[in-house]
N, C-alpha and C positions, 0 to 999 in steps of 0.2 A: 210135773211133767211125767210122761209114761216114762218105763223103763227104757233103755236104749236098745237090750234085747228084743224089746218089742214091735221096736220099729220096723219098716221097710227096709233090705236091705239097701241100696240106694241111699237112702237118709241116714241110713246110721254110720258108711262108709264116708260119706259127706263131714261128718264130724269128728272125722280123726284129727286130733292134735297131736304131737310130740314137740313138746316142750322146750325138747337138748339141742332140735332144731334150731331153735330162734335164742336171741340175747334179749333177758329182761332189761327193758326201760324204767326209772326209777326218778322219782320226784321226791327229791325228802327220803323218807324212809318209806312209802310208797311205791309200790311197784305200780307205774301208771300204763302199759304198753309191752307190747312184744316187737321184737326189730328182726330182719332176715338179715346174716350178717354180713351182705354185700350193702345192704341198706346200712344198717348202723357202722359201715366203714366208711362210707360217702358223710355222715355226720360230722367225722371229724373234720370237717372244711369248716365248721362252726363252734372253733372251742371255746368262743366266751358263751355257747349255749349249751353244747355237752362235752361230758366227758367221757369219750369212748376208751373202754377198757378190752380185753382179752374175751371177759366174761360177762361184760355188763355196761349197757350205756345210762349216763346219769345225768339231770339235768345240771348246770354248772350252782356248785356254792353258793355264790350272788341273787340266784335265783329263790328265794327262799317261799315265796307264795303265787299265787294263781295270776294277781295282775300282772309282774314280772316274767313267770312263766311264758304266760301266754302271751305277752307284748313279745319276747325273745322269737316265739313259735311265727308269728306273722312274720318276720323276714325272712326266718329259713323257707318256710313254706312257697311266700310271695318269688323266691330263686328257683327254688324245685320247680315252681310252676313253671316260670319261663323256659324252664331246660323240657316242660312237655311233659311231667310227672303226672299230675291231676287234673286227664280231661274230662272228669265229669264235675269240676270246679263248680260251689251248691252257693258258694255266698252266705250260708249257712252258718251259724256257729251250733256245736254242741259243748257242754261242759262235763270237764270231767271229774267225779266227787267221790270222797275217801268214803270209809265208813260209816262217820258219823251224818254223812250230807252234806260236808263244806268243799265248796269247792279248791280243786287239786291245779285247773286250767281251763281254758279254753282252746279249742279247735275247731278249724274248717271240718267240714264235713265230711269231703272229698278224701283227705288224707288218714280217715281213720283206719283203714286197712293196714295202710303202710305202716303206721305205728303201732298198730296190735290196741289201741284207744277202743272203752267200751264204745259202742252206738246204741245208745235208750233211745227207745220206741213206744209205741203205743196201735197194739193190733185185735182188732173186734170182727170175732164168727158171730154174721148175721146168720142169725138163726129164723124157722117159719115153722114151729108146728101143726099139722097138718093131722086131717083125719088116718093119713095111710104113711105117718110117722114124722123124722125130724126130717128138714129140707135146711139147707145151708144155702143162702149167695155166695156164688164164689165169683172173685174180679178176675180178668186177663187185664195184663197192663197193658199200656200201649207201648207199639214197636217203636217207637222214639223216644223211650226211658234209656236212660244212661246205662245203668244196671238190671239185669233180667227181664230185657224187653219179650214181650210178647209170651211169658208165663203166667203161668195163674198164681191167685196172692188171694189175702183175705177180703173179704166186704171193702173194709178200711185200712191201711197199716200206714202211718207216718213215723219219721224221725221225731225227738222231743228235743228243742230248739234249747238252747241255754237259754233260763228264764222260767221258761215252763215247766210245767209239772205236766202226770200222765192224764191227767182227764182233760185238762184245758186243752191238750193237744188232742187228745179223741174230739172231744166235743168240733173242736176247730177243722178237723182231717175228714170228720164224719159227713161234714156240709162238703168241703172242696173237692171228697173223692164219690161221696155219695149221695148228696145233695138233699139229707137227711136233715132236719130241723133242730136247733141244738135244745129242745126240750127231751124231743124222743132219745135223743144222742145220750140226754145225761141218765135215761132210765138204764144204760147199761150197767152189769154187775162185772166188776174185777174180780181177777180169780188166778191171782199171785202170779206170777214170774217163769219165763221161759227164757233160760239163759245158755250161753253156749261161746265156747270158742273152737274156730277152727281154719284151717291151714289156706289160704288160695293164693293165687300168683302175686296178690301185691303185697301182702304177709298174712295178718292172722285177722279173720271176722272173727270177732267179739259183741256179743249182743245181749240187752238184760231188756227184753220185752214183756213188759207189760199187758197181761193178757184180758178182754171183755167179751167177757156174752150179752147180747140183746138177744129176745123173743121178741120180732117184727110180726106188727098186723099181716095181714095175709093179702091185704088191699098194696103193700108199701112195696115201691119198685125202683131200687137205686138210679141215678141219675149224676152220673159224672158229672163235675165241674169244670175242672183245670186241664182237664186234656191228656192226665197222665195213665187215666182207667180206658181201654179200647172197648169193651163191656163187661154183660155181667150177664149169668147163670145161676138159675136155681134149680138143684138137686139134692134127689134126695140121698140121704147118707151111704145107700150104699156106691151109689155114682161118685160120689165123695172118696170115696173108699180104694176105688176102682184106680179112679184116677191117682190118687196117694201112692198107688201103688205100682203106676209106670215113671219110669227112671227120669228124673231130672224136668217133670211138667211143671208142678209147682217150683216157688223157690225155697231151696231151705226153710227158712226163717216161716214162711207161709204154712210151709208140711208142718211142721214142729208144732204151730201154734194149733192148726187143727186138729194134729193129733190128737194133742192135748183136751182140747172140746168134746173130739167123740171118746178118747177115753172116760175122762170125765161122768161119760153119759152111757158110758158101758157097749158104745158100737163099735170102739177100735178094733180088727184085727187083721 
């Protein structure tokens, strides 16, 4: 990923974390989460599931692996919900996985904010080279997404569902968001990881996306599925550019991953 100095301001201020802020969450000897600490004092309502300390909340002893974990986490969560914590409740699971890849737990989707929980993704700049240079789709979502309705976002970007891995989910998000064929979907190339945490109201976005290029035919014209893309535009990179570069069009996660793209290809500035 580009330097951070390199960024737009906007985007780069968008990623401030401080740390001393929030209390680490801890699975094991794992640090799984970041907690706000009016959030990780409402935990202690559930000490057979943590144990909140001064400096540090931790999953309880008894809970020694990810089924356990995570059976723990649906009650608390299913409470929170009721008190009106998680209205953009996905039904969703994500898992969340240590270093080696094993799983650490599972979680609704909704509450990963609140617990500072990575959120793996899977996000693909459709790209169009053209005689008079590179052209990108870019998405607007639609004004009835839970989260950053009515901003621009990449081609494609989903969540990766516990279970899946990042291409199944490209492949799968590339039909439902852009109604792309999952032959063309798999000619995409990965091009390593845009990760990031950072501060918002419900505690800390944490995010390790996975990032794809495709070069689309010049014939190929996205076509939303599921209702969650409101449309789509094709421009060229410096339009791409332009827009990167007014305050809060894109969303995060969407800036960062194009950056990335036109760095990459030597148009970033």
């Amino acid at each position: 990923m580009a330097g951070r100095a390199m960024l737009p301001p906007w985007l780069a201020d968008s990623l401030v974390f401080d740390a001393a802020q929030f209390r680490p969450l801890f699975a094991g000897e794992q640090r799984a989460g970041w907690l706000r600490p009016a959030f990780a004092a409402r935990l202690a309502s559930w000490p057979q599931v943590f144990a909140v300390h001064a400096d540090r909340v931790l999953f309880a002893p008894d809970l020694r692996d990810a089924p356990s974990r995570s059976s723990a986490l649906v009650t608390v969560l299913a409470e929170l919900r009721a008190e009106g914590l998680f209205p953009g409740w996905r039904n969703e699971l994500y898992a969340l996985t240590d270093a080696a890849g094993a799983e650490v737990l599972r979680f609704e989707r909704a509450a990963a904010k609140h617990f500072g929980f990575v959120g793996p993704a899977s996000h693909l700049n459709g790209i169009v080279l053209r005689p008079d240079g590179l052209h990108m789709w870019i998405a607007t979502r639609s004004a009835s997404k839970a989260v950053d309705a009515g901003k621009l976002d990449n081609m494609v970007a989903g969540g990766i569902p516990a279970g899946m891995d990042a291409g199944t989910t490209l492949v799968k998000e590339c039909f439902e968001e852009a109604g792309m064929a999952a032959a063309l979907a798999a000619s995409a190339t990965r091009h390593g990881l845009v990760a990031f945490e950072r501060a918002v109201t419900q505690g800390v976005d944490t995010q390790r996306i996975a990032v794809f290029d495709i070069e689309l035919p010049a014939d190929f014209v996205p076509a939303n599925q599921d209702g969650e893309v409101a449309g789509f535009e094709l421009l060229p990179a410096a339009g791409v550019l332009r827009r990167l570069h007014q305050p809060h069009v894109f969303t995060v996660d969407a800036a960062l991953v194009v950056w990335d793209c036109l760095s990459r290809r030597g148009l970033a500035a």
